[in-house]
N, C-alpha and C positions, 0 to 999 in steps of 0.2 A: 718176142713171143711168136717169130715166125709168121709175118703179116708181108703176104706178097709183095705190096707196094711199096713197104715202107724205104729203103731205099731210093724209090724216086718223089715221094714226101718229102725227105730229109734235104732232098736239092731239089726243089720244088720250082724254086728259079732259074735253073739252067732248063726245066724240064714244062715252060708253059703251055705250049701246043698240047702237050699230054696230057698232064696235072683239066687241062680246061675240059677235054671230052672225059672225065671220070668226073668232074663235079656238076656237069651240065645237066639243068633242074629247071623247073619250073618257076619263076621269079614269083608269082601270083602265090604260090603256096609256102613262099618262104619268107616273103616282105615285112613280115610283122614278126619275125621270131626274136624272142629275149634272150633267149639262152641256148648255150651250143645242143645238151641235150637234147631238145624241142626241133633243131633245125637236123640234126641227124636221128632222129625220127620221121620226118618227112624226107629227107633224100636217101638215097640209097649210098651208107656209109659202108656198107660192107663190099662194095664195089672199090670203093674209094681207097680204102685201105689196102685189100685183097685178105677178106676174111670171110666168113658166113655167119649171116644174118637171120637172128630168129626173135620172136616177140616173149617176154617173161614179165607176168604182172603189165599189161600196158605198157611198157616201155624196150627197147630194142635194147638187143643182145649180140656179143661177136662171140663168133669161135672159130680157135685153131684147130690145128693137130692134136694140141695138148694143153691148151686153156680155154675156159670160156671169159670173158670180161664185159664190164659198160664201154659206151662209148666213145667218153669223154676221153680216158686213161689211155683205150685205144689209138685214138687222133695224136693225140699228143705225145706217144712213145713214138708212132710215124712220122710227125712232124720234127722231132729232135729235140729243136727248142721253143720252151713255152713262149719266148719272145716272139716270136714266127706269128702263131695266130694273128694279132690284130691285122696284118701285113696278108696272112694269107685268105683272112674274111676278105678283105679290100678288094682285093684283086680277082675273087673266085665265086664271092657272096655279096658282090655293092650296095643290096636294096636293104642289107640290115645296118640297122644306124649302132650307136655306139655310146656308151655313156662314157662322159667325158673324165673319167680316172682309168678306164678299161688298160690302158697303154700300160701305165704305171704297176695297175696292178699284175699285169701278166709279169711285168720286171720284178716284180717283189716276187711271184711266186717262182719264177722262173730260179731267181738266188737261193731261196730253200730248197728247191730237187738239186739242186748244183750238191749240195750240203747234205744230202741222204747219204747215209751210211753202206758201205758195204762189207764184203768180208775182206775184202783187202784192202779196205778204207785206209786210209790214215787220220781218220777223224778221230777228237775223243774219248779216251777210254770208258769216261761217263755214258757218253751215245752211244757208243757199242752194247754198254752192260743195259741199257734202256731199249736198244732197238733189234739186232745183232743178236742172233744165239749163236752159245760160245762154240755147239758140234752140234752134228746130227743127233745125239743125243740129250742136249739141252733140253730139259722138264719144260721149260719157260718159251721154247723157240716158237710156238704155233702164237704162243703171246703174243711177242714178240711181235712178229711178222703181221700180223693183226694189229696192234698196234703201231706200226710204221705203214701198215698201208691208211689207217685211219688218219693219220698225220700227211697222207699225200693226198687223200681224199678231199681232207680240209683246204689243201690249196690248190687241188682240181674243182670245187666249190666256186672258191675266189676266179677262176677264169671261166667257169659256166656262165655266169651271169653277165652276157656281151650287152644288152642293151637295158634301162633305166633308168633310174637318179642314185647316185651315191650313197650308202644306207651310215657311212660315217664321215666325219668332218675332216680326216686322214686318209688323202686321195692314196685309193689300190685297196687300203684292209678291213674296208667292212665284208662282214660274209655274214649269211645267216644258215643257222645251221640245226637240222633236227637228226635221228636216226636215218628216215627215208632219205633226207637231201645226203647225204654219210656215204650210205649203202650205195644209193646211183653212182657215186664216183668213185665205188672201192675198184680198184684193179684186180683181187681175188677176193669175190664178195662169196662164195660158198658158203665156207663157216662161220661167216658174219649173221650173230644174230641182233637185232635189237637193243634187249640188253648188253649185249658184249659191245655193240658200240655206243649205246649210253656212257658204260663203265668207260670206257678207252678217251672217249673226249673228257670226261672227270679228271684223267689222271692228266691228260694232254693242260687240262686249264691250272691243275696244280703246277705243273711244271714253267708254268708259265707259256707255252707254242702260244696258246689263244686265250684270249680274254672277254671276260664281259663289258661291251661296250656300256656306257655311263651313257646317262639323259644328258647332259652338255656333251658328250661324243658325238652324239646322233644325229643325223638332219632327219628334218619332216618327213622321211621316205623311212628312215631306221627307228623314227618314232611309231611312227603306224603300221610298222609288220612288230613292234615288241606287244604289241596290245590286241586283244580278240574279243569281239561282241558275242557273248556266252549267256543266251537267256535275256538279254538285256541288261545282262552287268559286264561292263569295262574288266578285262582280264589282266593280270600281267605276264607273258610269257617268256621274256629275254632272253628271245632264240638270235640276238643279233650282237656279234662278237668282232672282235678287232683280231686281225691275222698280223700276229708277230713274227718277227726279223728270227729264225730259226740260232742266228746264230747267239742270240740274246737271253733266250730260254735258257732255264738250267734245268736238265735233266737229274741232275744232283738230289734237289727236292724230294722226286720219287724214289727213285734208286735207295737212295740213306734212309726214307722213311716205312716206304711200303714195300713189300711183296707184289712182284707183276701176278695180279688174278682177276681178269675181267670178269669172272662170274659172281664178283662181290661189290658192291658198290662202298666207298669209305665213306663213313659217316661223318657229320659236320663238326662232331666234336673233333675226330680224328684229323680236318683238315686244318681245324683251330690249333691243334698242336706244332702244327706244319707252317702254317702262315700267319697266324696270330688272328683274334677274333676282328678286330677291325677290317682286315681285307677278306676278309672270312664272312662277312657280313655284306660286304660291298661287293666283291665279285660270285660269289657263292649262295645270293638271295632262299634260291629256293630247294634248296639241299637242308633239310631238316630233320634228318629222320635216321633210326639209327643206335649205336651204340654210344651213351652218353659219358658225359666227364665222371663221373661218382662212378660208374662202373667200371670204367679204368681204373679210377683209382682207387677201388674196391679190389681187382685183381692183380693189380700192381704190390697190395701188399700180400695177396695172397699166394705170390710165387718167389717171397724174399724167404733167404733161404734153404729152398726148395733142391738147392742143384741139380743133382742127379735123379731123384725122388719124383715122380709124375704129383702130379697138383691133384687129380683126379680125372676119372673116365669121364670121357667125352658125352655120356649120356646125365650121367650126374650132373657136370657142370649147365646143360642144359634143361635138364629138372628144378636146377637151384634158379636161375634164372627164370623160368617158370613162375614158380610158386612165389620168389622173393619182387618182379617186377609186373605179376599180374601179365606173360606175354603167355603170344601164343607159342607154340612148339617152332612153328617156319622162324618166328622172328629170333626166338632164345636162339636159333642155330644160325642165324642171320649175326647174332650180335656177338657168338664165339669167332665164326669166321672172321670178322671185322677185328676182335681183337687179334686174331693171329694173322691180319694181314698187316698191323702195326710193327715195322720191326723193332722198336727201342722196346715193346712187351716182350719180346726173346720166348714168346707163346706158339707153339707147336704142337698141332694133333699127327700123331703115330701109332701106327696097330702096336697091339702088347708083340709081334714077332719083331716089329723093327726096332721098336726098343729095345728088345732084350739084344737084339745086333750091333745097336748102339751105343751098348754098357751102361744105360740106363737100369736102376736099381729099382726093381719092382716088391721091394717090400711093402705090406699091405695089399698088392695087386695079383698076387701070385692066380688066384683063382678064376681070375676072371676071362673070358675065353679068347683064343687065340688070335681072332679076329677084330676084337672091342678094338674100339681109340681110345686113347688117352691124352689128356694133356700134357705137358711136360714144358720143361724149359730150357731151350736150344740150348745146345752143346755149345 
């Protein structure tokens, strides 16, 4: 991305007299730091790398010529390999200490960026159709790519955290993870919002990349950040996840099940279909909400049949849902979306012009305006 120094980063050890007058800091303001973020907030990392430094939301920011980034993703595309960190704290940062799996886990995440996809990957056909958009024109590529930075994010996570106690019993893969902790390690966080990376760790847990850590997973340090003092009632929050072997995951999962749409979240009946309610229950606690089973299989028969024929306009079908489930209008449009992000429902909203492009037979629909959606059932 065009980071002046990165080049003498990347051979950091042939280059120590240099590498030392770019990190050279104040030991007093850096002695107690936990995490890389925290400690390139207090030094001057845009020095370090050869970028420009500005503040966004309390936390530092790099920019190129023609990106802006965090500045974990930063270091770490300079540095080459994620191995390097523990090696280059030591040497450049001695007054920060070290929690004793740090090593291991920079090796774990280190083997997953090995494993990133590219376009001339030889990875996968699966992980391309999951990560990888297929052209410049690919509907799905901004997905995509938002999703594969969220998946680097998560193991930009896992090496943030240089100094504490292991949050899981499986030295290197505990990580805890919310939207904010996401976002600070996206490499292109622009169009990241919030939701879009709620949705995108949902789909990442489906697939298996990460998981929710279990109470025997835990040590006392992954016990006490899963729980929050709220009012004076004990919370449960299980922001604390075990960072899976990339190449273990099945991207399969999603791909065969769902539709890439990070502006929809899948509902838990939907992930029941997908994983079976037992692990649906155990990894998936607090995901309840949503399009349910009886509704699927209320529209499951409602499109046998059907072929070429739309089911009905996209306004109706949310009117029926309405009046027949007591919802409000956000959610009836919440629980269409959701079915047509299931693919074995073969549930498609299409204006009346692209159906009629389609060869979709609009009898009964002939009147309705040019514009409406309809339902239908994929070609």
């Amino acid at each position: 991305m065009g980071y002046g120094n990165k080049e003498l980063l990347t051979d950091w050890q042939n280059n120590i007299d240099t590498v030392a007058l770019l990190t050279k800091h104040s030991i007093v303001r850096t002695a107690k730091k936990a995490r890389l973020d925290s400690l390139f907030n207090t030094v001057n990392i845009g020095k370090i790398v050869g970028a420009t430094e500005h503040k966004t939301d309390g936390g530092k920011m790099l920019s190129t010529h023609n990106c802006t980034t965090n500045t974990v993703p930063a270091f770490a595309e300079c540095l080459g390999s994620i191995k390097e960190v523990p090696s280059f704290l030591k040497r450049f940062y001695p007054e920060l200490s070290f929690r004793n799996d740090y090593r291991q886990a920079c090796s774990i995440v280190e083997s997953n960026l090995k494993q990133l996809p590219t376009k001339r990957s030889k990875c996968p056909e699966e992980v391309k159709d999951l990560f990888v958009p297929m052209s410049k024109s690919d509907p799905q590529g901004m997905i995509k790519k938002l999703l594969l930075d969220c998946w680097r994010a998560i193991n930009y996570s896992t090496v943030n955290q240089v100094a504490g106690t292991p949050l899981v019993k499986g030295a290197g893969r505990g990580v805890y993870l919310t939207c904010d902790v996401v976002k600070s390690m996206l490499k292109y966080p622009q169009n990241a919002t919030p939701a879009k990376i709620y949705n995108g760790l949902l789909l990442l847990r489906v697939g298996g990349f990460i998981q929710l850590a279990q109470d025997d997973e835990l040590t006392p340090a992954g016990l006490k950040l899963q729980t929050i003092d709220k009012n004076g009632v004990t919370v449960r929050k299980n922001n604390v996840f075990i960072l899976n072997d990339f190449d273990q995951a099945d991207p399969k999962l999603i791909t065969d099940n769902l539709r890439l749409d990070l502006t929809t979240r899948v509902s838990k009946a939907i992930i029941e279909k997908i994983l079976g309610s037992e692990n649906t229950k155990k990894f998936f606690p607090l995901v309840n909400s949503g399009v349910d089973e009886v509704t699927i299989g209320r529209f499951q028969q409602a499109i046998k049949g059907k072929d070429l024929i739309p089911i009905s306009t996209l306004s109706d079908a949310v009117n029926s849902l309405q009046s027949d489930l007591g919802l409000s209008t956000q959610l009836a449009r919440l629980y269409v979306n959701q079915l047509s992000q299931y693919k074995p429902m073969h549930l498609v909203k299409l204006k009346k012009t692209d159906a009629i492009a389609q060869g979709y037979d609009l009898k009964g629909f002939e009147n309705i305006h040019s514009s409406e959606k309809l339902l239908l059932v994929e070609k």
